[in-house]
MDTraj code that builds the backbone (N, CA, C; nanometers):
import mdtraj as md
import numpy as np

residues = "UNK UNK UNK UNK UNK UNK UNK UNK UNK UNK UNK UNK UNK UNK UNK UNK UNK UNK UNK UNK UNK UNK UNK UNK UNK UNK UNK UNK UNK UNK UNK UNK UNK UNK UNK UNK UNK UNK UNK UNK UNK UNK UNK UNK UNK UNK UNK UNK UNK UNK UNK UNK UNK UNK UNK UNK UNK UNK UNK UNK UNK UNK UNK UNK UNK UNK UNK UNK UNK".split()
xyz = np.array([
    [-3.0403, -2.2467, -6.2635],
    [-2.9718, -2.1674, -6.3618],
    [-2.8805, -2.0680, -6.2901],
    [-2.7769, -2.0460, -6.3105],
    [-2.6638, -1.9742, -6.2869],
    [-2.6167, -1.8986, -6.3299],
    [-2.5696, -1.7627, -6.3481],
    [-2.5381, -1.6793, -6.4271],
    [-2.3609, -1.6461, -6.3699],
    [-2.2312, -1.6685, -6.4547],
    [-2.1222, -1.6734, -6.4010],
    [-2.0643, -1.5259, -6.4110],
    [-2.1534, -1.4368, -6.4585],
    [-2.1470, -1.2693, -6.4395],
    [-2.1433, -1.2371, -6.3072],
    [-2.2393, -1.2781, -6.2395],
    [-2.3008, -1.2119, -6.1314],
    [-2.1452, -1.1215, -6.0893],
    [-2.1953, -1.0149, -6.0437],
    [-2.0688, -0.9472, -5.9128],
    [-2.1318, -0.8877, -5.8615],
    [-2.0940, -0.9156, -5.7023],
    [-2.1864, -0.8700, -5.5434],
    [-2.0940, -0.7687, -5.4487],
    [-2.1388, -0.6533, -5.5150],
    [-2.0319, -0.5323, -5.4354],
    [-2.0092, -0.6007, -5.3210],
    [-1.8673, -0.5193, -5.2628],
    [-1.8582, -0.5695, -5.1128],
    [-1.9500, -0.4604, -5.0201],
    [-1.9708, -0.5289, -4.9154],
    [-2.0723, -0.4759, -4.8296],
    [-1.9794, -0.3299, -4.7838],
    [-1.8622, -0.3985, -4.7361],
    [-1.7912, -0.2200, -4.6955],
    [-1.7045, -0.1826, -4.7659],
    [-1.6448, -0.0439, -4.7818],
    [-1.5101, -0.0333, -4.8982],
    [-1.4304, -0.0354, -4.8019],
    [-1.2876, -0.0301, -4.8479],
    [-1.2016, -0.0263, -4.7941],
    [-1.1859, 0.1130, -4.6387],
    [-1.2441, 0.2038, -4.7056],
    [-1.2129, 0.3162, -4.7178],
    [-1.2937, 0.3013, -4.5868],
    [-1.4351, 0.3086, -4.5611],
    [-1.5244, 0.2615, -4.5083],
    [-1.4604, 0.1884, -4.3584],
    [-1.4088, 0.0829, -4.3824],
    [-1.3615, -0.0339, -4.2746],
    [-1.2315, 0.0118, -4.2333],
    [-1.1416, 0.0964, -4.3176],
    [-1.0300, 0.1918, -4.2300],
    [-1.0717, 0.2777, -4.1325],
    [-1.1860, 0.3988, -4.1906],
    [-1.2486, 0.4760, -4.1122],
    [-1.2951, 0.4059, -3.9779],
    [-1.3348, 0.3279, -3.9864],
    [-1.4388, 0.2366, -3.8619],
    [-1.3223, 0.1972, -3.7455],
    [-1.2264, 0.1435, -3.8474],
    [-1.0960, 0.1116, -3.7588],
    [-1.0041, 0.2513, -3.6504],
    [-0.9904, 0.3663, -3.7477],
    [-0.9403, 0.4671, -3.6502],
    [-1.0302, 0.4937, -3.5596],
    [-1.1475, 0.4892, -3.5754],
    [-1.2568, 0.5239, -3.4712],
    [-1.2416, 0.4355, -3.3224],
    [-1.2478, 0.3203, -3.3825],
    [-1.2111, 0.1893, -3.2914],
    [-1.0363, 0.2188, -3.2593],
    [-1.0186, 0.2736, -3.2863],
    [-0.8542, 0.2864, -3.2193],
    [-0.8484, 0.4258, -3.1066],
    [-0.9262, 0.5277, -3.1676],
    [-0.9690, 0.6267, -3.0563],
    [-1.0249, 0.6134, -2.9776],
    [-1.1320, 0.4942, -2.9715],
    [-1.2192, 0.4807, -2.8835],
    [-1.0954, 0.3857, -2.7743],
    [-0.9903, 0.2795, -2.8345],
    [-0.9687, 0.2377, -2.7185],
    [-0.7969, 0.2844, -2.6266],
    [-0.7520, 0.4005, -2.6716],
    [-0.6739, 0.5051, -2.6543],
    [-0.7798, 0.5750, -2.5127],
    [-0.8926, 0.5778, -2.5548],
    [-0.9867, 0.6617, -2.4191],
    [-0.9578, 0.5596, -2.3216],
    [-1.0051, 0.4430, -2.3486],
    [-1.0083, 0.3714, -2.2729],
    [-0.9338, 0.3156, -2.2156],
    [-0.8259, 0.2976, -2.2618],
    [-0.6824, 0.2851, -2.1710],
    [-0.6463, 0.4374, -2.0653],
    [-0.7246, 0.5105, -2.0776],
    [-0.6905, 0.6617, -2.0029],
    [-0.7783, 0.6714, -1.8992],
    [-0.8672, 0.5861, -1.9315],
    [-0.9981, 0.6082, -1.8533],
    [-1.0965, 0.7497, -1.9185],
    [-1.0559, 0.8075, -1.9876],
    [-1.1468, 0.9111, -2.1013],
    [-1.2972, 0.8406, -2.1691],
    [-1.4152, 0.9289, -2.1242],
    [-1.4966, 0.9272, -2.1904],
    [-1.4795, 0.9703, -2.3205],
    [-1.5501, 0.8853, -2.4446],
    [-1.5309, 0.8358, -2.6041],
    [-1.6379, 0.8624, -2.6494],
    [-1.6872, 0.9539, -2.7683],
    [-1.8076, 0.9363, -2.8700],
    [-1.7447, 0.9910, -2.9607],
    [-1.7253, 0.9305, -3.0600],
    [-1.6363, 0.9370, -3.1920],
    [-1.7604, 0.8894, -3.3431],
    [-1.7291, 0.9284, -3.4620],
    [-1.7669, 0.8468, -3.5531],
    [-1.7238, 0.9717, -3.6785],
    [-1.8063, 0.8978, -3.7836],
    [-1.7853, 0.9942, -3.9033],
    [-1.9182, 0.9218, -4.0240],
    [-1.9318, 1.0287, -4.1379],
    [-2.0471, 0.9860, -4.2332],
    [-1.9586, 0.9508, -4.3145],
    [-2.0313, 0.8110, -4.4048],
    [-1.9681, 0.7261, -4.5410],
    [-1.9978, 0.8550, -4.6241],
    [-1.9128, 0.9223, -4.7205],
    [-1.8844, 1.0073, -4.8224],
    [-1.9559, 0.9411, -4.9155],
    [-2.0066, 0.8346, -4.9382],
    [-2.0461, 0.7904, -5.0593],
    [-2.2257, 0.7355, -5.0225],
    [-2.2230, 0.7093, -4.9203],
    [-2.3108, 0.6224, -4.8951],
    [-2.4317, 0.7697, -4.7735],
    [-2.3980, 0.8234, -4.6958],
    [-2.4253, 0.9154, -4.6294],
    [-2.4727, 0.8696, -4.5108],
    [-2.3778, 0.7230, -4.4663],
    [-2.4388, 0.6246, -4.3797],
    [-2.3743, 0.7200, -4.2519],
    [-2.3945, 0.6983, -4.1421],
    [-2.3420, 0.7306, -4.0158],
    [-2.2803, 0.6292, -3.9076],
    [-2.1652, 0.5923, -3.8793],
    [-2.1139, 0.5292, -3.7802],
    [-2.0513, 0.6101, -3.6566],
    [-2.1409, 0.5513, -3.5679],
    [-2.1027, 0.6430, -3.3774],
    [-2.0117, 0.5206, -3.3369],
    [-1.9710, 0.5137, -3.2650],
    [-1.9195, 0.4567, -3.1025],
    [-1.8859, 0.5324, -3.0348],
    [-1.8721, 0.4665, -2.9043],
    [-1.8614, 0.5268, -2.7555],
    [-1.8217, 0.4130, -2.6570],
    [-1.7855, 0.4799, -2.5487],
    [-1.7606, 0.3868, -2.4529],
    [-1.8492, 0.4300, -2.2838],
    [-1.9020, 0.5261, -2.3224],
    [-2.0315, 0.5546, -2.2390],
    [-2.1617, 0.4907, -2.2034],
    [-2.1965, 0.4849, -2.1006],
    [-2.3110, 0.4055, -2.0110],
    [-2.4389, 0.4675, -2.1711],
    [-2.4893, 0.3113, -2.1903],
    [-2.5955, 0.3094, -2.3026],
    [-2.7315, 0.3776, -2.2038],
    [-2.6999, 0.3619, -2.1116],
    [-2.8015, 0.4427, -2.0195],
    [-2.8079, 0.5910, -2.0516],
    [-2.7015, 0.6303, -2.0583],
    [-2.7177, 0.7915, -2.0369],
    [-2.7202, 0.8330, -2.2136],
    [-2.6674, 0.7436, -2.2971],
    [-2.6755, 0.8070, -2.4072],
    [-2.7203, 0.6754, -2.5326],
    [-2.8187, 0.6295, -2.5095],
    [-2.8983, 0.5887, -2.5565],
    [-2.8869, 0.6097, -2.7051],
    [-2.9116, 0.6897, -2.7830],
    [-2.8577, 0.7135, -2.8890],
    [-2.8023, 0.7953, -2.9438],
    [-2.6614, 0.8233, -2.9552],
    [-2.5981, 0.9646, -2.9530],
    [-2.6275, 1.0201, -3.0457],
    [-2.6807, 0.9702, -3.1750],
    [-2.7300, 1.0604, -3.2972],
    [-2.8020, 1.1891, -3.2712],
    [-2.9059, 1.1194, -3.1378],
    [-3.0197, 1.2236, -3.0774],
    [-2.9775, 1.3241, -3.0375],
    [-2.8338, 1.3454, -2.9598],
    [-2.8360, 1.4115, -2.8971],
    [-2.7122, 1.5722, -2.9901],
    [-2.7141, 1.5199, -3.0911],
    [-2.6958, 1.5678, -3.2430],
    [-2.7461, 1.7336, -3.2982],
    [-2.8779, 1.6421, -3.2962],
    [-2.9428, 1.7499, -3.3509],
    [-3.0402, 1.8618, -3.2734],
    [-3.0412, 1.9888, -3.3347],
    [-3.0698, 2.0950, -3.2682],
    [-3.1766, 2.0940, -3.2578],
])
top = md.Topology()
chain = top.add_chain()
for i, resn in enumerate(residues, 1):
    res = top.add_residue(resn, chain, resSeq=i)
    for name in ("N", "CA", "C"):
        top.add_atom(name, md.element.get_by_symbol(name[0]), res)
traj = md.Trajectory(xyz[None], top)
């Protein structure tokens, strides 16, 4: 049985996958400089958190951690 209603939000908004993109564009602006990168921002809607970096996963393991007070 099938229901031809169904609608399956999209997983990211627009808004969402732009944000992710300038991040990913700062991050590789560092990296053409040779500049250490930890960038991100919170989904306004969602209160999700997206980091990147271009730093040794060694030393910063999870940058959220190193966040909070």
């Amino acid at each position: 049985m099938t229901d031809s209603n169904i609608q399956v939000p999209d997983a990211l908004s627009i808004q969402r996958l732009q944000a992710m993109e300038f991040v990913a564009k700062m991050r590789a602006a560092a990296d053409r400089v040779g500049a250490g990168f930890i960038g991100g921002f919170i989904d306004p809607n969602t209160g999700e958190q997206f980091t990147m970096t271009n730093m040794d996963p060694s030393i910063t393991p999870d940058i959220t951690k190193l966040l909070e007070d």
